[in-house]
N, C-alpha and C positions, 0 to 999 in steps of 0.2 A: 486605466484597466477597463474592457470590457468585456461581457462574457455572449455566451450565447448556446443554444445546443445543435448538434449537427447527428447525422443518424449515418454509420459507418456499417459496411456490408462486411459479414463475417461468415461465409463459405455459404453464401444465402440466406442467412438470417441478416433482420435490422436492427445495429445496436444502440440506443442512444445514447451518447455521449456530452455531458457539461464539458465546453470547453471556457477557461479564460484566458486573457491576451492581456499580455504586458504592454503597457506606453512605451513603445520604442522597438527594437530588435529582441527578441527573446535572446538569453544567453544558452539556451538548451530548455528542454522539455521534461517535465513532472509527470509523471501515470500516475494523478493517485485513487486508490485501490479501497473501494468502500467496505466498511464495516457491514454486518448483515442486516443494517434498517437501509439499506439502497445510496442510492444517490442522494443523501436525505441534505433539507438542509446545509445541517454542521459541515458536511462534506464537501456539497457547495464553498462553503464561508473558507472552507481549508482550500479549495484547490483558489478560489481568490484570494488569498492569502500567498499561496505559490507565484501567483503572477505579482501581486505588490513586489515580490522580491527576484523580478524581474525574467521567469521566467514563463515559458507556456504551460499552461495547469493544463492538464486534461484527465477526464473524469471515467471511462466508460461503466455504465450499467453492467454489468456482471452475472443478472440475474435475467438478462431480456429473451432468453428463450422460455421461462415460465409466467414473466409476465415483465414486456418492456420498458412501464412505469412502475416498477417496485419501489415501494416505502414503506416501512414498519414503525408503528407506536415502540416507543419505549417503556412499554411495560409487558406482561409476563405473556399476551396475547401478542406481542408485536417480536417478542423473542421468539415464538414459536413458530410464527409465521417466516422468521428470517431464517432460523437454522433449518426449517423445512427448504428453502430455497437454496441456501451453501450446501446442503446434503446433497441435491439434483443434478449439482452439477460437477463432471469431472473434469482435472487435470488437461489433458488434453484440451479441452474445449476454452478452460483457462488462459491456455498458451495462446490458440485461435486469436481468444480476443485481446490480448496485450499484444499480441503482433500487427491487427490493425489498428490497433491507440499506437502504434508506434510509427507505425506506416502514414497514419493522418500526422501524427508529430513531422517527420520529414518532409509531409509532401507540405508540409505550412511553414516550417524554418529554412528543409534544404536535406537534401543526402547528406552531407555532413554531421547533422544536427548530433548532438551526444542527449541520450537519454536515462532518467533514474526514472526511480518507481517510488512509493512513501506511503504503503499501505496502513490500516486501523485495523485492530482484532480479526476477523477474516480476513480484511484486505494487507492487513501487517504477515501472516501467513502466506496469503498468493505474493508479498514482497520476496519472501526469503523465494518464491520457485522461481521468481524473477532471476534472481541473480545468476540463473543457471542458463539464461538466454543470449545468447550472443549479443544482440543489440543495446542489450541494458548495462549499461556504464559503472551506474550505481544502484543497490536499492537500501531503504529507510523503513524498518519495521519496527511500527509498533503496536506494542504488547500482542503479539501472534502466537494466538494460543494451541497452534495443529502445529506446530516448529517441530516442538520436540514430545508432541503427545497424540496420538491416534482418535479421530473423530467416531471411530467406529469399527467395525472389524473389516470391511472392505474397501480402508482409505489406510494405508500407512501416514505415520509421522513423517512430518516433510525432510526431518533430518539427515532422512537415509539417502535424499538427494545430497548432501551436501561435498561428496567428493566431484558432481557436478560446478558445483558455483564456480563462478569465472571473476564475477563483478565484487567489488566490495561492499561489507554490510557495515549499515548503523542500526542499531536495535536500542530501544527505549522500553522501561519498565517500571510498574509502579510496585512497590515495596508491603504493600497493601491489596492486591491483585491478589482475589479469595480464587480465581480461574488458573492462573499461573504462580505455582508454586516456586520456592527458591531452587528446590533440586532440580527442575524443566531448567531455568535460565542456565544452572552448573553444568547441566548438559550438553547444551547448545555450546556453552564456551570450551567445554571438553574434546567436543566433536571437531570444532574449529583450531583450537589450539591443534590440536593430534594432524590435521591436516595441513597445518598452517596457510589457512585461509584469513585473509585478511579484513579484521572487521573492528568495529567499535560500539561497546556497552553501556549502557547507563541504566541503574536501577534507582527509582526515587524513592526512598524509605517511605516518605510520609503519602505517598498518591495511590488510588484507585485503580481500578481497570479504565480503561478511558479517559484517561485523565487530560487527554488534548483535546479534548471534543470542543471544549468551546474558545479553543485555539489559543495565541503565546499570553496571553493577557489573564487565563482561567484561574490559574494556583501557581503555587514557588515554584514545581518542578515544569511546568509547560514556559514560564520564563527564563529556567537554566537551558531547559534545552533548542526552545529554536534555533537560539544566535548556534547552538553547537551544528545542529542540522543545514542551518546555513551552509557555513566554514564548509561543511562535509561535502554540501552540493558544489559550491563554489569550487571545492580540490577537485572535483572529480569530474564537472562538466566545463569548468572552466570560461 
């Protein structure tokens, strides 16, 4: 595996993006979609992680038209500084930039290429709007906390998209998640049932919000679910 960053042009802006590369042919391409401390780290570790299992990880910054190097402490100053940054930015501009993480995904595997997405707490959120993009094959949300709950009075819950989604969902949740309550995930399963929209649940009793941050090796439930995340990418991108 090796990784590197590369800076992808998004309707004139430059966004920098972590990419990593699998030893050999990538089997398909990973977005994944950072939580609101940036491209931090853990994020990195995860999208190499995506390439150990053999596909092309890529990363893109999210937040590069307020500042292209963002990174937050994880503490109460580093939270403020990130929600001030996911508030700045809308939907639309979202889309923007998953459409060139996807367009650099092909122009590196092939037009062919099938692509998922594998978002963390706001990046688990921009997963589920994923799924309503034609190019995205799959996506993998976890614990997305704007799904099925509203950021603020001028952003709806993403929910209301969901007679959009095309792709199918995996969603992950910790049981213990003081941010996401049990009636939010009832809802999302409600809204998708009533659609029949095709997806797959996992809620960990005993985990956290973040509970994959420090990736499959962290606590019980981050080792039930990769192999499951795996299987899921594997059906789906094949």
């Amino acid at each position: 595996m090796k990784s590197h960053w590369v800076e992808l042009d998004v309707t004139g802006e430059r966004m920098p993006t972590y990419v990593a590369e699998p030893d050999g042919a990538p089997r398909g391409a990973v977005l994944v979609l950072q939580e609101i401390f940036g491209v931090s780290a853990e994020i990195r570790a995860l999208t190499d992680l995506v390439a150990g299992a053999g596909y092309l990880g890529v990363a893109p910054a999210l937040f590069h038209r307020t500042d292209p190097h963002f990174e937050a402490t994880h503490d109460e100053a580093g939270f403020d500084k990130g929600r001030a940054a996911a508030g700045a930015i809308e939907f639309p501009q979202l889309v923007a930039d998953l459409t060139a993480a996807g367009e650099y995904a092909r122009g590196h595997i092939g037009p062919q290429a099938r692509i998922a997405t594998w978002g963390f707490c706001f990046g688990g959120s921009i997963a589920f709007l994923s799924a309503t993009l034609p190019f995205v094959s799959a996506a993998v949300s976890f614990y997305g906390g704007q799904i099925a709950s509203s950021p603020g009075p001028t952003r709806p819950a993403l929910l209301v998209m969901a007679p959009q989604v095309t792709a199918p969902l995996f969603f992950a949740f910790g049981g213990k998640d003081p941010y996401i309550p049990q009636t939010e995930i009832d809802t999302i399963k409600d809204e998708l049932d009533r659609l029949a929209k095709p997806y797959d649940l996992h809620v960990y009793p005993d985990e956290d919000h973040g509970f994959f941050r420090f990736g499959p090796e962290g606590n019980a439930g981050s080792r039930d679910v990769w192999p499951r995340v795996q299987t899921f990418l594997a059906t789906h991108l094949g």
